[in-house]
N, C-alpha and C positions, 0 to 999 in steps of 0.2 A: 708170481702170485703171492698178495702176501696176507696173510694169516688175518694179523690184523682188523677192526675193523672200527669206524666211526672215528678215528684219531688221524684223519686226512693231511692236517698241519703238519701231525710228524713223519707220517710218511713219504711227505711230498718234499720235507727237509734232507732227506735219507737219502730218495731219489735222485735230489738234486747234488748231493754229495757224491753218490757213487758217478754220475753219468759225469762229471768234471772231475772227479777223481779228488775230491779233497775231504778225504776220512780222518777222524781226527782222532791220535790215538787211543783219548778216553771220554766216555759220554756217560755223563749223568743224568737219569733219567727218572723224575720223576710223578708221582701221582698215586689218590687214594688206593689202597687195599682191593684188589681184586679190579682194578681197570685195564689191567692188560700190557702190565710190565715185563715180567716172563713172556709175552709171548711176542711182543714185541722185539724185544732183545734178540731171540728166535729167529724172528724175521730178519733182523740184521747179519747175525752168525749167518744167516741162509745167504742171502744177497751178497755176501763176503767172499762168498764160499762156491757160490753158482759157476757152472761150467757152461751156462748159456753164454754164447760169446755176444750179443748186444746186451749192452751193459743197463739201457732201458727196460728190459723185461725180466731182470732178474728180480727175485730169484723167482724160478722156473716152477718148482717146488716137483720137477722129474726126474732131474738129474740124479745119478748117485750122492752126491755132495750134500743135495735140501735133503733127501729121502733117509740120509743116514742121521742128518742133522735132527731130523720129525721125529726119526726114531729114536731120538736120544742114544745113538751107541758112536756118534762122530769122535776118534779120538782128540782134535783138535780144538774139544769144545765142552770147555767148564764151568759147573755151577757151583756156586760157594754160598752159605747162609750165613750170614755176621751174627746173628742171636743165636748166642751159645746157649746149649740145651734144648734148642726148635730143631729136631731132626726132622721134623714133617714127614709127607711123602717122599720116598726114595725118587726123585726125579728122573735119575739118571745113573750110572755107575760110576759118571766121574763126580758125582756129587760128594764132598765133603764138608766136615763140619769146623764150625770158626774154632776149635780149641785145637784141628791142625791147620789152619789158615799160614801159618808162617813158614811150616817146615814144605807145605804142598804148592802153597800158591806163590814162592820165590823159586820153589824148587823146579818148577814148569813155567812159570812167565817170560823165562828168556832162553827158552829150546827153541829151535826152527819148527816149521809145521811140520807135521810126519805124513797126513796126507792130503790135507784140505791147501788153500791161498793164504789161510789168516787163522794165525790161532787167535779165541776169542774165551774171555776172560769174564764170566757175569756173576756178580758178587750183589746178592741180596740184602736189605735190610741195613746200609748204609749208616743211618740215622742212628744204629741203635751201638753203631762201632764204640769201644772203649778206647783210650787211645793210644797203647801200645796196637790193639788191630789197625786203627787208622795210620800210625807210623810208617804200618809195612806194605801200606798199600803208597800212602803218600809216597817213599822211595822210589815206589816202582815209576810213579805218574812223574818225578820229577828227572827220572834215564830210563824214560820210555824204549822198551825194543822194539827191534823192528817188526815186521811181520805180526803182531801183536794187538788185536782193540781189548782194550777195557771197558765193560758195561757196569758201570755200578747203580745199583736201583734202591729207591726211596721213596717211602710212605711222605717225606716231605725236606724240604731243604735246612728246617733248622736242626740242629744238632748236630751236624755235618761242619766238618773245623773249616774255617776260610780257603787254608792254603789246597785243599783238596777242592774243594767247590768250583775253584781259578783255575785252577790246570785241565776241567774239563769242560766238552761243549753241553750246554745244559737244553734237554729237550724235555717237556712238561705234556704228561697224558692227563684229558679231559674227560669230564664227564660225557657219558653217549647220551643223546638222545632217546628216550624211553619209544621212540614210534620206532627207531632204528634198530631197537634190540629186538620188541614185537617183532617186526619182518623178518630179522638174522633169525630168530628160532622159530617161525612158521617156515620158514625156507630150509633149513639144516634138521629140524624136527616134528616133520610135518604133521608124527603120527601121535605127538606127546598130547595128550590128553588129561589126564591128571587133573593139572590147573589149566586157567587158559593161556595164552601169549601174553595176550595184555597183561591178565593179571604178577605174573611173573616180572613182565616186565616193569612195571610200577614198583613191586617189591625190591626188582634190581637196583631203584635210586641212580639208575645212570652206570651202573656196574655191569658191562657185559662180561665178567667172570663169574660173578655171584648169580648171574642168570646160567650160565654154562654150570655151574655146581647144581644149582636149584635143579634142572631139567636132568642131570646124568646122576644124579647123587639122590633120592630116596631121603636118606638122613637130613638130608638138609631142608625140608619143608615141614618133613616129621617132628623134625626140633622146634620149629619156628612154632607151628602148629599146637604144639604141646603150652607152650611160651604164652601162646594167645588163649588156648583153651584157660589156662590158670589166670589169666589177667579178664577175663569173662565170667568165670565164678564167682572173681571178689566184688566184682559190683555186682552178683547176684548174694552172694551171703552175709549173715548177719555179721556181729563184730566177731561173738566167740569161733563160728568159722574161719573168719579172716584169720584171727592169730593162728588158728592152724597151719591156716596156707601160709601164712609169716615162713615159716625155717621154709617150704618149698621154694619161696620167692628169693629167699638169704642163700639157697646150695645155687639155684640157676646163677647168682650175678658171682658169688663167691670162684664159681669152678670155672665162669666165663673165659673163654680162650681169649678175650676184647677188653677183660678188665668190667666186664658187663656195661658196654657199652652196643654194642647190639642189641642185649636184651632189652637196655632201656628205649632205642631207636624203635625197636618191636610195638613197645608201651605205648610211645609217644604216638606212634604211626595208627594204633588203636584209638585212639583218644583223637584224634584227628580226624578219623573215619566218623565217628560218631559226632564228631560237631559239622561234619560234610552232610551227613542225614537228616543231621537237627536243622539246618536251613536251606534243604529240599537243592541239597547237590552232590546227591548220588553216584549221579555218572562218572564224580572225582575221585570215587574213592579205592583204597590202594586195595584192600580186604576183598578185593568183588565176591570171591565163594563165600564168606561173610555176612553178605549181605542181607538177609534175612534177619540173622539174629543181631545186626546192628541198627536196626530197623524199633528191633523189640527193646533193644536197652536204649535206644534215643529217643523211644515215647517215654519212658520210664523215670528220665533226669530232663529237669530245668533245665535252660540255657545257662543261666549261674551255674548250675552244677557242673556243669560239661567245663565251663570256663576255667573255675575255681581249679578244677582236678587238673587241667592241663598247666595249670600254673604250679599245683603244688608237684607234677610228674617232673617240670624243669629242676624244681626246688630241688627234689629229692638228687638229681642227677649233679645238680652244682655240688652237694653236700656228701657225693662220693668222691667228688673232686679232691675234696679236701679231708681224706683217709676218718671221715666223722665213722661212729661205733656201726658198723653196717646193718645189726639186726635192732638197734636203736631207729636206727631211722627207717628200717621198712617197718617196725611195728606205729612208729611215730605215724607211716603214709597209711595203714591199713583202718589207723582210728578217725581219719580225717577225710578218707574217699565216699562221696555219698553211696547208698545202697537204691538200687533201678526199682524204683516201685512197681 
């Protein structure tokens, strides 16, 4: 059974790998932020590792092998983070960090398995490798051992050096389907109530990890939530309000874990809702528990207005791009967004 969902293409490539038996020692696998890389990866250690003997219905996810694997305490199965100083969540207990990458992950990549089929090697955040860490990974990929897959995962393929990209089979996660994730969370969460499916699922953008946080994580709507409340004020208040909420607007994208590039998606996604309302298509829009007070601010501004502001929201986003003075230009956006009559 495999974890996975909505990324049928790679699973079906996996499948067909295992049931012919041609695993290849390292797989790159990539796709945006929270589509389902780690669990993917997962899936694979699992099916590597399954003690079902028809090799078509692994992995089983019953056996002791998937179970200890779920549980993250399978000794033959490592997680590595390449962004040095991203400890995150403790994943697991063989999880270490890239500033021991060299001394841990040569130090175990060419032991036999201890109790599983396949030790299994999954090293995050590829892209963001320096290149003495690419070196030591590159070595291993070019005297492959045996008994050994490598999963390296990435937010995207460029930044990643050539000769490392060549040496592995390249498998790419897709966006989901927003109706597919609606159903995965009426099904797995029947009783979540809060927000609704749908609406979460519009919010997920095709992310069914960021919908898995949203629905099990509290914080994670709370923030959002907050994010939209302060982008609702300012086109309710005057200017001198506005520059108040300025240093609010400058610490949200300032402390962004994304470079505030969520926060701006958050924006953009606001300003979107409201030109969906201003030409009577509602039922599009991402915000649905919103919808009231999007209602009120899109009687309140022109269509130029609504235009204008999404134009200058892009602006604003291009001209972070380019390290411009950050409270220069949110005070620059707060003198130029219209006010909701």
């Amino acid at each position: 059974m495999w974890v996975t969902k909505g990324q049928d293409r790679a699973v079906q490539l996996m499948q067909s790998a295992l049931v012919y038996n041609r695993i290849s020692h390292a797989y790159l696998i990539s796709g945006p932020v929270n589509v389902g890389k780690t669990t993917f990866a997962l899936d694979i250690a699992r099916a590597l590792n399954c003690l079902n003997d028809d090799v078509s219905l692994v992995p089983c996810g019953i056996c002791s092998q998937c179970k200890r694997i779920s549980s993250m305490v399978h000794t033959d199965v490592f997680l590595f983070d390449v962004q040095s100083g991203n400890t995150g969540d403790r994943i697991s207990s063989n999880r270490v960090t890239v500033d021991n990458l060299r001394e841990d992950f040569i130090s175990q990549v060419y032991k036999k398995p201890f109790e599983g089929k396949v030790r299994i090697f999954i090293i995050s955040g590829v892209n963001h490798m320096r290149v003495e860490q690419a070196n030591v990974i590159l070595k291993t990929l070019e005297e492959p051992p045996e008994d050994t897959v490598i999963l390296l995962l990435s937010d995207q393929i460029d930044g990643i050096i050539e000769t490392i990209v060549s040496r592995c089979q390249l498998i790419t996660l897709d966006y989901m389907d927003t109706g597919m994730i609606e159903n995965h969370i009426k099904e797995f969460w029947p009783d979540f109530e809060t927000y609704s499916a749908r609406e979460i699922a519009r919010l997920s953008k095709g992310l069914l990890g960021w919908a898995h946080n949203a629905v099990t994580d509290d914080t994670v709507m709370i923030k959002r939530d907050e994010l939209v409340d302060i982008y609702e004020l300012i086109l309710k208040h005057d200017l001198d309000e506005r520059l108040h909420e300025s240093s609010t607007v400058v610490e949200k994208f300032r402390t962004s874990s994304t470079s505030g590039k969520y926060e701006l998606d958050v924006w953009m996604t606001f300003w979107r809702d409201i030109l969906l309302v201003k030409t009577d298509r509602s039922s599009e829009i991402t915000n649905i528990s919103r919808e009231d007070n999007l209602k009120i601010l899109a009687a309140g501004l022109s269509m130029d207005q609504i235009i204008k502001s999404i134009n200058l929201i892009s602006e604003f986003g291009n001209n972070m791009k380019f390290n411009v003075n950050l409270r220069l230009i949110v005070d620059n956006l707060m003198l130029n967004l219209p006010q909701a009559s």
